[in-house]
Structure formats: structure tokens, C-alpha cells
C-alpha positions in Angstrom: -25.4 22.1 -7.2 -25.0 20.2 -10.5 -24.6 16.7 -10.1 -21.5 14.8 -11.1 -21.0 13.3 -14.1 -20.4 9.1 -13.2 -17.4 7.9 -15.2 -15.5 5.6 -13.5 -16.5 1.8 -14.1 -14.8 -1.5 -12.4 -14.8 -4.6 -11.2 -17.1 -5.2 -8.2 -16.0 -8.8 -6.4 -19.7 -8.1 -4.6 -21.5 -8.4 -7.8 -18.8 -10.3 -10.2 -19.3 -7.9 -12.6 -17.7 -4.2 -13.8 -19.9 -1.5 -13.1 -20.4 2.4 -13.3 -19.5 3.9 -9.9 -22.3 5.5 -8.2 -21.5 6.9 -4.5 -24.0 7.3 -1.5 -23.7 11.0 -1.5 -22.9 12.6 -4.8 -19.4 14.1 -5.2 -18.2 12.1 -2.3 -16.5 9.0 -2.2 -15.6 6.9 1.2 -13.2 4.6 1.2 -11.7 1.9 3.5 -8.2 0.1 3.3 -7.3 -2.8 4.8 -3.8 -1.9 6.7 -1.0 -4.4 7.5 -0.5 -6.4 10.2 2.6 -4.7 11.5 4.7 -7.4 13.0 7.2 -7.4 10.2 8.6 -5.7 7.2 5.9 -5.8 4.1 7.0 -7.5 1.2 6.5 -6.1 -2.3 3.5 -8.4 -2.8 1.6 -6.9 -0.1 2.5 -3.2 -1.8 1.5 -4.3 -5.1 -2.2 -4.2 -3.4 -1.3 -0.3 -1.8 -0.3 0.8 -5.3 -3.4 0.0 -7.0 -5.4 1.0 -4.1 -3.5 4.3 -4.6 -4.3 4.8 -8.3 -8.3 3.8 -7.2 -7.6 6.8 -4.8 -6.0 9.4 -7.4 -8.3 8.4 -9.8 -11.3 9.0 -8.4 -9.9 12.6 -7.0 -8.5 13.2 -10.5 -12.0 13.2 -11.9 -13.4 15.4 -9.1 -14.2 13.2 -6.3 -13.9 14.2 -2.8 -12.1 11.3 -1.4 -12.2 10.4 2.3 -10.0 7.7 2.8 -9.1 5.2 5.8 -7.0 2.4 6.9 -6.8 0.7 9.9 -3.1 -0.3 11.5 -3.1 -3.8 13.1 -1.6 -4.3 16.0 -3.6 -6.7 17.6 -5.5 -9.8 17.3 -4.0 -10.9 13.8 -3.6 -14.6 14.6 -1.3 -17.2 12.3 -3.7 -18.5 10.9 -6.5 -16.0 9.0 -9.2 -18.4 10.5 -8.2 -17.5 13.9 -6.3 -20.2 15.1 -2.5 -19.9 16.0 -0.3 -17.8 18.1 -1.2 -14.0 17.5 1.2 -12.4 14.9 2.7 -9.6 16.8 2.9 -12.0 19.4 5.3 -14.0 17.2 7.1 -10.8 16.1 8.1 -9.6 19.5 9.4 -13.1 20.7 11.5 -12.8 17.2 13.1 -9.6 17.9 12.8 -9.9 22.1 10.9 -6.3 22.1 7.6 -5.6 23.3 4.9 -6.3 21.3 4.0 -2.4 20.9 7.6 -1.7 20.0 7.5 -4.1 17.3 4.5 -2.2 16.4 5.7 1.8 15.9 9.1 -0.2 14.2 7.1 -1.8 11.4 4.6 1.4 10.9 7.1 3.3 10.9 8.8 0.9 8.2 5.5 0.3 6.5 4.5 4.3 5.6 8.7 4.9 4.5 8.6 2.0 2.0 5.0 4.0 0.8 6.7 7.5 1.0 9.6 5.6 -1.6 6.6 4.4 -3.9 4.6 7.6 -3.8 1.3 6.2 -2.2 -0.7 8.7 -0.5 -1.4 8.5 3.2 -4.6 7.3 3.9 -6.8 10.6 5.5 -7.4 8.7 8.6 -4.5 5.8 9.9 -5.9 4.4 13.3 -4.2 1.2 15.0 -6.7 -1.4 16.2 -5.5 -0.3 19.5 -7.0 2.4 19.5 -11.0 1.2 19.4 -11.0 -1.6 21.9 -14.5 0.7 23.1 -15.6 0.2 20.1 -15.3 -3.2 19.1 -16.5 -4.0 22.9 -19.7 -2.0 21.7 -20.2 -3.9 18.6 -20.3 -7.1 19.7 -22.3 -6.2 22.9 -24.3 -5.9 20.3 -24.0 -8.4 18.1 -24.9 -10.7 21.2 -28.1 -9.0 22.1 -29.8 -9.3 18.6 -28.6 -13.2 18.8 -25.9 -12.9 16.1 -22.9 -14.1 18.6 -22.2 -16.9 21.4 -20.4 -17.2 24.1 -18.2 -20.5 24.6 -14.9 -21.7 26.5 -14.3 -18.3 27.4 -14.2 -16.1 23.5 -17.4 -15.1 21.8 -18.3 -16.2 18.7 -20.1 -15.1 15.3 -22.9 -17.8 15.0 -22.7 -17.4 11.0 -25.7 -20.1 10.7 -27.8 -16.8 11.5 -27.2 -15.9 7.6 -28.7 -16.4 4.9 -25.9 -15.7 2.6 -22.8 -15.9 4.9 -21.0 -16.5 1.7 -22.3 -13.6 -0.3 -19.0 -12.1 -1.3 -17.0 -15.2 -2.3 -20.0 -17.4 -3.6 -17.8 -19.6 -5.5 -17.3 -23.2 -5.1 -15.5 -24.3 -1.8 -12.5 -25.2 -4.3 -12.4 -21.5 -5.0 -13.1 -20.4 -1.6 -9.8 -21.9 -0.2 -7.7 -19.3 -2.5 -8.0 -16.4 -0.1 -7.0 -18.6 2.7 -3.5 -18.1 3.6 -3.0 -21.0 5.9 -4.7 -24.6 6.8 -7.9 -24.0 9.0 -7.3 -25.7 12.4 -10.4 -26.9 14.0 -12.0 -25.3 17.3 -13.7 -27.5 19.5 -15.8 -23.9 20.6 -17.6 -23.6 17.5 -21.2 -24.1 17.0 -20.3 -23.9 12.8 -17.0 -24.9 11.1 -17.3 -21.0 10.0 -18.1 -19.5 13.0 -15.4 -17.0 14.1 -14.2 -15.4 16.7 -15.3 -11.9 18.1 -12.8 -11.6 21.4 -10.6 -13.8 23.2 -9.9 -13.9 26.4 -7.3 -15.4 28.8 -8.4 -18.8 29.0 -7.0 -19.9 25.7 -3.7 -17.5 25.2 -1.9 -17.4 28.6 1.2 -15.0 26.8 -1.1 -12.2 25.2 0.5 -9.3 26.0 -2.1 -7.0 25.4 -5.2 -7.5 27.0 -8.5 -5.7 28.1 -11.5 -5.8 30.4 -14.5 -6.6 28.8 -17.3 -8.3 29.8 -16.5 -11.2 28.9 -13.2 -11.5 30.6 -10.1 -10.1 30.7 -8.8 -10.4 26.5 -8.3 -9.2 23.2 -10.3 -8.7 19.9 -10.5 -11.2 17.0 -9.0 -9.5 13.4 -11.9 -9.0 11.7 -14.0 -6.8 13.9 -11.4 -3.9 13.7 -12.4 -3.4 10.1 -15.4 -2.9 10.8 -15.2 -1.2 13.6 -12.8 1.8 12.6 -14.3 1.7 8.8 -17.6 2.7 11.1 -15.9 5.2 13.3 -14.8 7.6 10.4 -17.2 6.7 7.3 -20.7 6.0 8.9 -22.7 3.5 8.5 -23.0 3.4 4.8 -19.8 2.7 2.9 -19.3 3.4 -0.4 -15.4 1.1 -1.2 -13.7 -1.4 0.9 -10.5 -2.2 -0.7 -7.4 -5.4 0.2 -6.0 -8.2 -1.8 -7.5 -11.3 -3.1 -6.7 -13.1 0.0 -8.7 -11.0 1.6 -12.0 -11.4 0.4 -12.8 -15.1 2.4 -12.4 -15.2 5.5 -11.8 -11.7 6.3 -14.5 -9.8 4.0 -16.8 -12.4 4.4 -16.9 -11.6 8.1 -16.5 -8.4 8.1 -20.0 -8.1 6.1 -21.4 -10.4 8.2 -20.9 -8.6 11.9 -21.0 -5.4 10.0 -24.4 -6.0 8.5 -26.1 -7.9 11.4 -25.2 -5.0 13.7 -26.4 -2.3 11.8 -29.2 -4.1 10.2 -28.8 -2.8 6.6 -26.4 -3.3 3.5 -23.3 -1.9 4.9 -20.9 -1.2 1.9 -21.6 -1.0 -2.1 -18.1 -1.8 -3.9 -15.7 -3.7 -3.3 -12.2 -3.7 -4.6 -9.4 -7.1 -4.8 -6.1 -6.9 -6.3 -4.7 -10.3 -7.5 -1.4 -11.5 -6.1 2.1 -11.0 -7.1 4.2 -14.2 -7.6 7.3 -15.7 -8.6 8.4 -19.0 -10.6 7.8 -20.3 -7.4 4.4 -19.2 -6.8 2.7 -16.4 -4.4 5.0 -14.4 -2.3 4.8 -14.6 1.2 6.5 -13.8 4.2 6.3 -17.4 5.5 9.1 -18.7 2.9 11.5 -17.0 4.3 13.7 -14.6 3.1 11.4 -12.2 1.3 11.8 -9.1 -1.6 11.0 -5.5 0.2 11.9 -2.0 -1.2 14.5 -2.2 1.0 16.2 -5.2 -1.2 15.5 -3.6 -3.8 17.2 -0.8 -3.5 20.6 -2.3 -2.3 20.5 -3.7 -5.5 20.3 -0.5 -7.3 16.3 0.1 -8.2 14.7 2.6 -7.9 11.0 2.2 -6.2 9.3 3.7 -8.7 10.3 1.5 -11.2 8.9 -1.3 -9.3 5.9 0.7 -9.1 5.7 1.3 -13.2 6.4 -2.7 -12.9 3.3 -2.9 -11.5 1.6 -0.2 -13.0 1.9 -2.2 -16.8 0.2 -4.6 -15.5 -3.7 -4.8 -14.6 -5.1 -5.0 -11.2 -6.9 -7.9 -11.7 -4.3 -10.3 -13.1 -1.6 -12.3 -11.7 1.8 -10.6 -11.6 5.1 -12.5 -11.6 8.0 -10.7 -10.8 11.5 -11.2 -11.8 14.7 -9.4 -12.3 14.7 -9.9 -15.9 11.1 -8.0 -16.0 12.3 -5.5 -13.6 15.4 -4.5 -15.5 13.4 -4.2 -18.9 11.5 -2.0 -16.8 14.8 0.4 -15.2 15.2 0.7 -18.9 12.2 2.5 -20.0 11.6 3.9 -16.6 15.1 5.8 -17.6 14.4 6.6 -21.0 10.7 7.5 -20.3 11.6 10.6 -17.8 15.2 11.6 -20.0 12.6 11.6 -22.7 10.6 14.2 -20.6 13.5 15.9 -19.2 14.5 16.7 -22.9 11.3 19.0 -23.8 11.1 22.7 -23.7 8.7 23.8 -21.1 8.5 27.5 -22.6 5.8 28.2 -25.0 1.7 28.4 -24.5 -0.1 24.8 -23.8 -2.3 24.0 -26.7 -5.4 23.9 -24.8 -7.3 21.8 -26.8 -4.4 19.0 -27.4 -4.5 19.1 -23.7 -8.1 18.3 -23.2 -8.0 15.5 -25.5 -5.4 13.8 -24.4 -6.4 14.3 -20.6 -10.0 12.8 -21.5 -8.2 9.6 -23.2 -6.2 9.5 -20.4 -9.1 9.4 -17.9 -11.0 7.4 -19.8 -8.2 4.6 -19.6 -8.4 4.9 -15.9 -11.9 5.0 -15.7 -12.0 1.7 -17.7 -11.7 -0.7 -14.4 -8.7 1.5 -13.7 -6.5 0.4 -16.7 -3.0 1.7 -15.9 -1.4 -0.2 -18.8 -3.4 1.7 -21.3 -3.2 4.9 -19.4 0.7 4.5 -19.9 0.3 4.2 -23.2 -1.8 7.5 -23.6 0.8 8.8 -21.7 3.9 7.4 -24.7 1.5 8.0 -28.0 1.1 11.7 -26.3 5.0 12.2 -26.4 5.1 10.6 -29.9 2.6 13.4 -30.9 3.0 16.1 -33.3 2.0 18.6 -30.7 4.3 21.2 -29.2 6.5 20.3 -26.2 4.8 22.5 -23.4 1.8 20.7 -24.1 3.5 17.5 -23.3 5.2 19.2 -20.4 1.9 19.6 -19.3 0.0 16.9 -20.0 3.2 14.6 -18.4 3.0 16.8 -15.2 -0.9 16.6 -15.1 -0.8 12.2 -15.2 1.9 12.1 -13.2 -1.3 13.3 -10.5 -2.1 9.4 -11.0 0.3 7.4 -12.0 2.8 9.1 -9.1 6.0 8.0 -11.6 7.7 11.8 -10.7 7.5 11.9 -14.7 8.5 15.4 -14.6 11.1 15.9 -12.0 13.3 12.4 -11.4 16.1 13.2 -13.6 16.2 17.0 -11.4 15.9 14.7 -8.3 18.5 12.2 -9.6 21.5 15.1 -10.6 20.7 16.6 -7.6 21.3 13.8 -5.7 24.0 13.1 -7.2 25.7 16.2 -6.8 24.9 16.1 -2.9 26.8 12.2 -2.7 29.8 13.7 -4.9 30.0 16.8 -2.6 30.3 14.7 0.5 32.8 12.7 -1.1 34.9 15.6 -2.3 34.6 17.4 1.3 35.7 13.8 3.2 38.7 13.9 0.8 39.4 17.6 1.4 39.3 16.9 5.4 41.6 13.3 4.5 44.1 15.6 2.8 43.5 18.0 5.1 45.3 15.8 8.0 47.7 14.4 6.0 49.3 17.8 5.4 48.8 18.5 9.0 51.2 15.0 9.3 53.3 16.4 7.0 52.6 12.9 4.7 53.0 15.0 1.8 53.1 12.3 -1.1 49.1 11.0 0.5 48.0 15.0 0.1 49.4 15.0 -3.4 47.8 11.6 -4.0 44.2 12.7 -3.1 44.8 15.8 -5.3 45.4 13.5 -8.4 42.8 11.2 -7.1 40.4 13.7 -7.5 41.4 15.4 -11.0 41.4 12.3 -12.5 37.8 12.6 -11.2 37.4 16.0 -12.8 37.7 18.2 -9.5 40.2 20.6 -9.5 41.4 21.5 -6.0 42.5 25.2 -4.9 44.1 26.2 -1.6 43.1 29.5 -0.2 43.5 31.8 2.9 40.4 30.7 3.9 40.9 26.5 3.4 40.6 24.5 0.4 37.9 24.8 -2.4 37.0 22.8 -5.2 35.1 22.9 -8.7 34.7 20.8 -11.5 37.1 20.7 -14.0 
């Protein structure tokens, strides 16, 4: 079997440094998400990081990769704080909503893969809640304990990071730059051996009100956040990893750790790339859930966007950079969003595909994308291609064929949008018909006549017949 060709190229934060891709087993690509914390609705920062993770995704399989992809669900052991300290986040989310912790759960899954559906992110091939592998993160750091990489003390077990050489491997930056992924003030632990020692499992003696709990041998308890990364990223992928993907805030302390169990228990370099996408912000600074009221999809669209514009928002954008959002930006988007898919609406899809103009603008398309996955300049492939003096099957084609990436539905959202128009405006016409309907029935003659003109001046003409009323357009 002939051996792939290596073309994609980015920015690995193990390294510092952009560099050709090269999986483990040629042709094959594994690949691990980090997955929300499902105790409440994910804002549109949070999704920035799914859409880019997405286009890694479609990009690699657009090229010819097999992709297996996973993501873990967490429903368990995320505490306040991402240093482990603080009450447990579903914890706080069922006491919000008075549900049980497992309800709050399946609600903001549920929530979490609808607001993906609206921005046409793929499901990950494997989803598995943290729930799920309590036997195996029990089996992990069994044995992490027996080759002396974790303590016991006041009742949780411990990393003892002091056992590394290069604990820091992934973020070695200055402290300074080390606090940026760190969502919220480190509280100390009395516990700890090492100020960056962290924990394993807990266990009743230090959160009375865990709902969910285990019995491990250690004590009745529940496991710390950053062994069910590692943990389910070893269940479905094996012990050699090729991409571990999450947002900037992720790589210290969660990646940090998650190398450092991972590599102690299996003894070898555990996983070759890894992937950060920078944070969205406003003109206040980086979005988060904690400032209160927060922008999701769902906002959005009661204010009349469409997802996918806020995912060609992020799309012009690179991965790698800062975004701030606005409503100015986001309208100047709607705009071109509009007149980009009218644009291809408007071409004749009969004719023959010039097969050569294809392949060339396909291979400066991928070679954007393959170019530390730059979706800015792949967009712009994608408008100098419709400025082209080639004929319009071709871009028919070509538009259908990037859409595979950039997910925009290029080719069908103004089908989709008259469509769904014409579904809303024959609902409305019908709930008139049944309003007149029972008027006449009340023999208020002058309201029947009154929907009738209500809806001409609407252009729907009404017609009564043996068999009830029909309508057209006008």
C-alpha cells in the first residue's frame, strides 16, 4: 500500500513550533477533544474552540485521512476552580436549577451537541461521559501509586509532580505566562506535598454533598478532572496518540497533568501534537460564564443570526489569534454570509465541470488549510474562485466540494431558507384559514371578510370549496 503523501503543517504548543504532520500509523489519524463540563449552557467562546477543532477534523479527512475522533463528556469531578479546589461544578449546577446532578447533565449535553448540530460540527466518533470509566480511572491510578508517581493524604490521592523532570513540558513559559490558562485564583491545599501536586480522587472526607460517589480503595469518592482525559483518550485510541485538541486555557493545568499521569503510567511519550485555540473576547475581555449573563447560539438566534454566520465569524479569523466579538463585526459578517450563498445560488449547475480548473483550485484550497489550517485564506480561494473566468458548474462544484470543510451550507442555504420560509408562511395562512374558519361558524361575518383582505394584502388569494378553503399566492 502506497504511503500517504504528508501535507498538513501546524502549530504544535508541545514543540512551539509549526510542523508537517506525521501520524503513528500511516493513513490514520487519532484524535482526542476535550468535551464540556456540562453543568450549563456553552457560551460561544467555548464553541469557537469546537469549530476549529472541527475544520482540524475535516481537514485532515478532506486530504485522505482516516480520522478516529473522541471526546469525553464531563459530568463529574470538574471543580470551581481548574486547580481543584472549590465546590464541583455540576454540583453547583444542580443546586442552581434544584435537579439532580445527572439531570443537569443529559439537559446540557443534550444542549451542548444542538447548539453543534446549528454550527455544523461533526460529532465526535466516540462521546463517553466521565461517568462512564470510573473502572478505569480506579485502574490508572492504582497504578500510578504502585510505580510511586501518587500519594495518599487527608483522605484524596495525589500526583506527586516532584517525580518529573519536566512537569512543565507543555507550557514551559515563564510562571507570568503560565497563569494565562488558569481560569481562577489557585487556593492552597494543606494535603499537598508540592504547590502543583493534584488531585487523582476525592473522597468523602473533604466534600460531604457529592452526589455522586464510588467505592474505590481509597474510600468511598469521586475522580479529580484531569484523569478522565486521559483515561477515555486511552480506552478508544491506545496508548499512543497522535492529537489532543482544547482551548488555550487548557493547556496548564489540565494538559500539563494530563501528560504527566498519562506518561508516568504508561512509561513512554503518550501523545505527538497538540492543538490550542486562542480565546474569544469582548471590549471587556475573555468571555466567560462567570460574568454573568453570557452570548450562546441560542441569543443569538433570538436576535435574528443565523449560526453559521457566527461560524464564518470565526472562520475569517485564525486559530491562533485572539478574537473579539461584537455586533458590529457580526453584522458585517450576515452581510457577506448573504451575499456569499445568493452569489452561489445564482450559478447554473448544468454543464460539464472543467476538470482541470477544479483540480487547481481544490489544491490551493487545501493547501490554505494545510497551512496551520488557515481558514481565512481558504475563504478567500473560495471568493477569487467565484470571481474566475471559469464556467459556473465548475464553481458549483468546487463551492459544494469546500463546503466539505468549511461546513458554511454554501450550496444549499438559500434552498434551506425559502423553504423554510414557505413552511412558517403556510402555518400562518392555515391558523388564519381555521381563525376565519370560526368566525363564520359565529356568523361574525365582517372578522371572516377581514382575514380575507388581511391575507390578499399579503398576496394569498383565498378560495372556498366543497371540500373547505384553499389558498395560493397571488
Amino acid at each position: 500500500m502506497k504511503a500517504m503523501e504528508n501535507k498538513v503543517r501546524f502549530y504544535n504548543t508541545l514543540t512551539k513550533k509549526e510542523e508537517l504532520f506525521v501520524p503513528n500509523v500511516d493513513g490514520k489519524v487519532s484524535m482526542y477533544t476535550c468535551g464540556p463540563t456540562v453543568y450549563h449552557f456553552a457560551h460561544i467562546g467555548n464553541l469557537r474552540t469546537y469549530i476549529c477543532e472541527d475544520i482540524m477534523e475535516k481537514t485532515l479527512r478532506y486530504v485522505g485521512y482516516d480520522v478516529k475522533r473522541v471526546m469525553n463528556i464531563t459530568d463529574v469531578g470538574h471543580l470551581s476552580s481548574d486547580a481543584d479546589t472549590g465546590e464541583d461544578k455540576m454540583l453547583k449546577g444542580a443546586k442552581r436549577e434544584h435537579k439532580t446532578v445527572m439531570e443537569i447533565a443529559k439537559f446540557y449535553t443534550d444542549a451542548f451537541f444542538s447548539d453543534c448540530a446549528k454550527l455544523n460540527i461533526k460529532t465526535p466518533d466516540v462521546v463517553e461521559p466521565a461517568t462512564n470509566c470510573i473502572p478505569e480511572f480506579i485502574k490508572m491510578i492504582s497504578g500510578l501509586i504502585d510505580k510511586g508517581y501518587a500519594y495518599l493524604a487527608g483522605g484524596n490521592v495525589y500526583f506527586d509532580t516532584s517525580k518529573l523532570k519536566e512537569y512543565y513540558v507543555l507550557s514551559n513559559h515563564s510562571e507570568e505566562e503560565l497563569l494565562v490558562g488558569v481560569r481562577d485564583d489557585v487556593e492552597e491545599d494543606s494535603n499537598k506535598r508540592n504547590k502543583s501536586d493534584f488531585v487523582l480522587w476525592f473522597t468523602k472526607s473533604k466534600f460531604e454533598d457529592q452526589e455522586l460517589k464510588w467505592e474505590s480503595p481509597w474510600g468511598v469518592g469521586y475522580p479529580g478532572w484531569h484523569i478522565e482525559c486521559s483515561c477515555i483518550s486511552l480506552k478508544h485510541l491506545g496508548e499512543f496518540m497522535d492529537i489532543h485538541c482544547g482551548g488555550v486555557d487548557n493547556i496548564f493545568p489540565h494538559h500539563t497533568n494530563e501528560i504527566a499521569q498519562s506518561e508516568s503510567y504508561l512509561g513512554h511519550k503518550w501523545c505527538n501534537y497538540w492543538f490550542h485555540v486562542h480565546h474569544l473576547n469582548d471590549k471587556t475581555g475573555k468571555m466567560s460564564k462567570s460574568k454573568g449573563d453570557f452570548l450562546t447560539v441560542s441569543l443569538l438566534e433570538s436576535k435574528g443570526y443565523n449560526p453559521l454566520v457566527y461560524r464564518l465569524f470565526c472562520l475569517q479569523s485564525h486559530y491562533r489569534k485572539p478574537l473579539e466579538f461584537s455586533y458590529e463585526n457580526l453584522d458585517n459578517v450576515a452581510s457577506a454570509y448573504d451575499k456569499l450563498v445568493n452569489r452561489i445560488a445564482s450559478l447554473n449547475k448544468d454543464g460539464e465541470v472543467d476538470k482541470e480548473e477544479f483540480a487547481a483550485y481544490r489544491e490551493k484550497f487545501e493547501a490554505a488549510l494545510c497551512d496551520d489550517f488557515n481558514t481565512s485564506m481558504a475563504i478567500t480561494v473560495l471568493y477569487d474562485m467565484l470571481k474566475a473566468e471559469i464556467n459556473d458548474a465548475t464553481k458549483f462544484a468546487l463551492a459544494e466540494s469546500f463546503d466539505q470543510v468549511l461546513s458554511l451550507k454554501l450550496t444549499t442555504a438559500v434552498a434551506d431558507q425559502k423553504e423554510s420560509i414557505d413552511e412558517e408562511l403556510s402555518a400562518f395562512v392555515e391558523s388564519k384559514i381555521a381563525e376565519r374558519a370560526q368566525a363564520k361558524k359565529e356568523k361574525d361575518f365582517a372578522k371572516a371578510d377581514a382575514i380575507r383582505a388581511e391575507l390578499l394584502e399579503k398576496g394569498i388569494v383565498l378560495k372556498d370549496t366543497r371540500e373547505g378553503t384553499v389558498w395560493s399566492k397571488a
